[in-house]
C-alpha positions in Angstrom: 145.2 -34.0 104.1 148.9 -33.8 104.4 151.3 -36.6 105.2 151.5 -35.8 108.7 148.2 -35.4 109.5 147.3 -39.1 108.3 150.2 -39.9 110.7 148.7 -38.3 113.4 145.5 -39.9 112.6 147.5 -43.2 112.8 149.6 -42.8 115.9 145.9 -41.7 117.5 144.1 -45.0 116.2 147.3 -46.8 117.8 147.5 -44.9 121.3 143.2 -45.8 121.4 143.8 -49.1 120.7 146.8 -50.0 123.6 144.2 -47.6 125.7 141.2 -50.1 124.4 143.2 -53.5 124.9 144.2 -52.6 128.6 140.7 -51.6 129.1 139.3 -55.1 128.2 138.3 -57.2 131.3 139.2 -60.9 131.8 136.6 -62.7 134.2 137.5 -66.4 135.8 135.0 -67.5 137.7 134.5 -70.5 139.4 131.4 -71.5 139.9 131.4 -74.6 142.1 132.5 -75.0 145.5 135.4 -77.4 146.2 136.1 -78.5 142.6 139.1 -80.3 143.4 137.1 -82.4 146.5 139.8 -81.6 149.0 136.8 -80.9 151.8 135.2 -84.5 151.2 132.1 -83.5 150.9 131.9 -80.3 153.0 130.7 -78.4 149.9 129.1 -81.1 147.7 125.8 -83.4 148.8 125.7 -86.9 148.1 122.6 -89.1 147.9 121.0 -91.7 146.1 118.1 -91.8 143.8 115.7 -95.0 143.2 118.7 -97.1 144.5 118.6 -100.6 146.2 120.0 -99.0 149.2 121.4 -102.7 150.7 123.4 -103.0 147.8 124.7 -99.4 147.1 127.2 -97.3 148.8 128.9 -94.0 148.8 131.6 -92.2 150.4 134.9 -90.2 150.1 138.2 -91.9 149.7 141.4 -89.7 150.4 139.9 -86.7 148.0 138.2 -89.1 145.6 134.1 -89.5 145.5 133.0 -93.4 145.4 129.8 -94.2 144.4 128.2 -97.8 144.0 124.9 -98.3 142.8 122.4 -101.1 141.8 118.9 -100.4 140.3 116.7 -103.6 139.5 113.6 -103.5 137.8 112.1 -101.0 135.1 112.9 -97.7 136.9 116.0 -94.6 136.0 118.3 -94.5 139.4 121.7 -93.2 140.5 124.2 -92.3 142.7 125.5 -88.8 142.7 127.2 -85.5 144.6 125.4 -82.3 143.8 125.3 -78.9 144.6 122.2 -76.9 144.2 118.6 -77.1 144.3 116.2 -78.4 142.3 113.0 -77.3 140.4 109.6 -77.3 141.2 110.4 -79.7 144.3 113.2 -77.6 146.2 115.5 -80.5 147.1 118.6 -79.0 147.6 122.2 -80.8 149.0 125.3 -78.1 149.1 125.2 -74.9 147.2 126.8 -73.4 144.0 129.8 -71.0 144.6 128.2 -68.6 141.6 124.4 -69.0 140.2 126.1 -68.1 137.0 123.7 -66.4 134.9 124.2 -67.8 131.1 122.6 -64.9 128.6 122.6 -66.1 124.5 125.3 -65.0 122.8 127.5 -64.1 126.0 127.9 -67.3 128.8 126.3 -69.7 126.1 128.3 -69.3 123.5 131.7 -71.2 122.3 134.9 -70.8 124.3 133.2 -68.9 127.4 132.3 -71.7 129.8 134.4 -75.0 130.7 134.6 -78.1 132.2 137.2 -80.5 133.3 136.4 -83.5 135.0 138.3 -86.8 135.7 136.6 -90.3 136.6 137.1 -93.9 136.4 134.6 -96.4 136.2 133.7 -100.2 137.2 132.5 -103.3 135.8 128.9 -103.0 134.2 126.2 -106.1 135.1 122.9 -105.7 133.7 119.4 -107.5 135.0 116.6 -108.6 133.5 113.9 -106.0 132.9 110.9 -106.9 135.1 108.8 -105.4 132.5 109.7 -107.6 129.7 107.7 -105.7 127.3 109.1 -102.1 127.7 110.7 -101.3 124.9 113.3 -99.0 126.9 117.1 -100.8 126.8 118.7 -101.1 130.1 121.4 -98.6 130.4 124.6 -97.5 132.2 125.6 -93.9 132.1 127.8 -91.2 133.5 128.1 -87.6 133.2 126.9 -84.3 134.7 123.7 -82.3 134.8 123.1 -79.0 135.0 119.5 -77.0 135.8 118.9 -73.9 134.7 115.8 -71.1 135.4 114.8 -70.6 132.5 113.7 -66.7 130.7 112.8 -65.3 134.3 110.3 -67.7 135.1 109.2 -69.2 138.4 111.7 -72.0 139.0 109.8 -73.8 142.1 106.3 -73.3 140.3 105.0 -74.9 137.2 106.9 -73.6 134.5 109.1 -76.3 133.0 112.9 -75.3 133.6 115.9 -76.7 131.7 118.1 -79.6 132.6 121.4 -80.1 130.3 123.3 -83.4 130.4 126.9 -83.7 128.9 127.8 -87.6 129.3 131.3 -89.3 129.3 130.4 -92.6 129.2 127.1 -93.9 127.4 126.0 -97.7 127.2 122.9 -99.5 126.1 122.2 -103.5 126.7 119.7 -105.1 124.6 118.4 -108.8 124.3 119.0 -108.4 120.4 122.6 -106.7 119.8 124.4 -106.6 123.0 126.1 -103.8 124.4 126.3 -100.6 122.8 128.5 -97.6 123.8 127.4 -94.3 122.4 130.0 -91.4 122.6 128.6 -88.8 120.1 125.5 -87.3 119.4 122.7 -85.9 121.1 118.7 -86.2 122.2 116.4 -83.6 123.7 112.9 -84.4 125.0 109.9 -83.0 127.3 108.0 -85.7 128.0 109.9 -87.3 131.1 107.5 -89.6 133.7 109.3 -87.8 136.7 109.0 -84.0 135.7 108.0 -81.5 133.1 111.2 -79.7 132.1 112.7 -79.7 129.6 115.6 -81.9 128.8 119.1 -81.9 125.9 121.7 -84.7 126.3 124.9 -84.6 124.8 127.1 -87.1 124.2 130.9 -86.1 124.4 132.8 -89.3 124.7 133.5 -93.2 126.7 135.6 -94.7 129.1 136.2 -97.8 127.4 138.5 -99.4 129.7 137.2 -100.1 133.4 139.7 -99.2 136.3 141.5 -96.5 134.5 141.4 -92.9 135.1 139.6 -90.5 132.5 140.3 -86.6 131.6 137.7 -84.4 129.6 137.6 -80.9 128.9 134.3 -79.7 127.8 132.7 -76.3 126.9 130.0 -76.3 128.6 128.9 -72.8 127.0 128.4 -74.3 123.0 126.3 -77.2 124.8 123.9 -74.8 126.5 123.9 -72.7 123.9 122.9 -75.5 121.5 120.1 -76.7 124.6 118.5 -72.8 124.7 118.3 -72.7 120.7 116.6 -76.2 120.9 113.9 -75.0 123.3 113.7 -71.3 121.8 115.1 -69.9 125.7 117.0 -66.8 125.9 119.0 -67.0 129.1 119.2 -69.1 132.3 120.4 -69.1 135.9 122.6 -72.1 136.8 120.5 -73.3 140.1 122.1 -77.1 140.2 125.1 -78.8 139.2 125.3 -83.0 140.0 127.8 -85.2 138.6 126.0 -88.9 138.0 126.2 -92.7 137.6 123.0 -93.4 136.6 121.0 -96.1 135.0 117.8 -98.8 135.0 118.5 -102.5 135.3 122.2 -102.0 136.1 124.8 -102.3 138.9 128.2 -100.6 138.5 130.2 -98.1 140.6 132.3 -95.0 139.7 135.2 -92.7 141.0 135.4 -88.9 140.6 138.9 -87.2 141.1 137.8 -83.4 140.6 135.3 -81.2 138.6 136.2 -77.8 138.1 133.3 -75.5 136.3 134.6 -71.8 135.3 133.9 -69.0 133.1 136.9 -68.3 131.5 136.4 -67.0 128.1 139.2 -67.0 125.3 140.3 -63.7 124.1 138.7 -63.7 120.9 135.5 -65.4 121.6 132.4 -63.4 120.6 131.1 -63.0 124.7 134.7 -61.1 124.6 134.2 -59.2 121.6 130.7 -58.2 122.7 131.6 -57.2 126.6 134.2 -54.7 125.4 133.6 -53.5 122.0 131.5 -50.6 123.6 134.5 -48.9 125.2 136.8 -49.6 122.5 134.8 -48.9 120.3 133.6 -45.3 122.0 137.9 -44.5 122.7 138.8 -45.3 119.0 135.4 -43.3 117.6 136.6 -40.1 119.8 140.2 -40.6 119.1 139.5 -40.9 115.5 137.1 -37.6 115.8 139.7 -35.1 117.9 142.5 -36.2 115.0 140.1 -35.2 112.2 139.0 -31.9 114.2 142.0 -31.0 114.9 143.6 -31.3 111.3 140.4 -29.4 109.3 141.4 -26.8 111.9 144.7 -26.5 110.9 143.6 -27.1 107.4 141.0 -24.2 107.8 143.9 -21.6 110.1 146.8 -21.9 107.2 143.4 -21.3 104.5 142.4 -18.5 106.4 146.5 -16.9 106.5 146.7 -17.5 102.6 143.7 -15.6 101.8 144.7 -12.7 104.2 148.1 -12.4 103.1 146.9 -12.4 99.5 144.6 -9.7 100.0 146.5 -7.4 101.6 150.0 -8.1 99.4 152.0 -9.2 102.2 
């Protein structure tokens, strides 16, 4: 092959590849309602959970969510918003923008899926466990859950789903050592006394100082991602999202500014790489094909002329 028909060949593989790159599509999705709060509460359900309700409260503030809680005795409450519905029982308060479903190696995967969230917290007091000999600490957290339907399977029947945590601020009380803040790490289990999903916590950071505004920015895809190899699941449909103060023996209160949950996927994460290698990877294979074609042809033509002209003496 001649020097211009390896230029040709090049110039080709160039032209598929700007045809390729303008080809690749860029999805941002948002998938909750209202992320900055601006409707107070037109698009997000608030509600309590195992609360003493005479000495909890919640309610919006300008575009802020408040939310004060106290739960005595041995039992997990909170105070939350949500939107979605939830398995097996259908209890439902507002509604997702986008049931996003998240596939293995696309939506959970790294740098596909993100959160940003801002909060403040209050003072912590912690009660005496009613139970003295329950080994469980009493505990203060908050963060966000998310449920997913799991693999196809019947979400409101008796298959066990999958609920993901991803907690900002993490605190344990114990008679023996205090209080202990836990901001990395994670813990999966199935064996909860209020339902039979399945369940992986991750811890992503604290609020150490009370009164002061918080920023994270989490992707959300490498956490689920992590939760689906844990549990062997292949995909899931995002069917309820709550963002939580939660905790047993505990009163405290908390503030959320905004939460903002979107597939946005950097350019060179794998989910992009995957979702448009086919046509770039079909236009540079036909490119690359008509190029090689087209010089044997040529090739083959010029052959053809040589042999004729030296057979006949021209």
């Amino acid at each position: 092959m001649k020097l211009r028909d390896a230029i040709a060949i090049f110039l080709a593989l160039l032209s598929a590849s700007f045809l390729a790159s303008s080809m690749i599509r860029h999805e941002i999705i948002e998938i909750l309602n209202d992320g900055g709060l601006m409707s107070r509460g037109e698009f997000w359900g608030c509600d309590f959970w195992n609360a003493d309700l005479s000495l909890s409260s919640h309610e919006w503030v300008d575009d802020v969510f408040f939310g004060n809680i106290t739960v005595p005795g041995d039992n997990w409450g909170n105070v939350k918003i949500q939107q979605g519905v939830h398995s097996h029982t259908g209890y439902r308060l507002g509604s997702l923008k986008e049931e996003l479903l998240f596939r293995s190696g696309y939506e959970a995967d790294d740098g596909v899926v993100f959160l940003r969230i801002r909060l403040q917290r209050g003072d912590v007091k912690y009660f005496d466990r009613v139970n003295k000999s329950l080994s469980e600490d009493r505990v203060c957290n908050i963060g966000v859950d998310m449920w997913f339907n799991v693999d196809d399977t019947d979400y409101f029947g008796g298959s066990p789903q999958l609920i993901v945590d991803v907690l900002f601020h993490s605190e344990r009380c114990g008679d023996d050592f205090g209080v202990d803040v836990v901001s990395a790490g994670e813990y999966h289990h199935d064996n909860s006394p209020y339902d039979s999903n399945k369940h992986s916590a991750f811890f992503v950071g604290s609020m150490n100082k009370t009164g002061e505004w918080y920023e994270f920015a989490v992707d959300i895809g490498h956490f689920v991602k992590l939760a689906f190899d844990r549990w062997g699941f292949r995909n899931g449909v995002l069917k309820n999202f709550e963002v939580y103060l939660e905790g047993i023996a505990v009163s405290s209160w908390f503030l959320v500014d905004y939460v903002l949950l979107t597939l946005d996927p950097k350019i060179n994460s794998l989910y992009m790489i995957r979702l448009n290698m086919p046509p770039a990877f079909l236009i540079a294979a036909f490119s690359t094909t008509m190029v090689v074609v087209a010089a044997r042809y040529r090739s083959s033509t010029r052959s053809l002329a040589s042999d004729y002209q030296t057979k006949h003496k021209l």
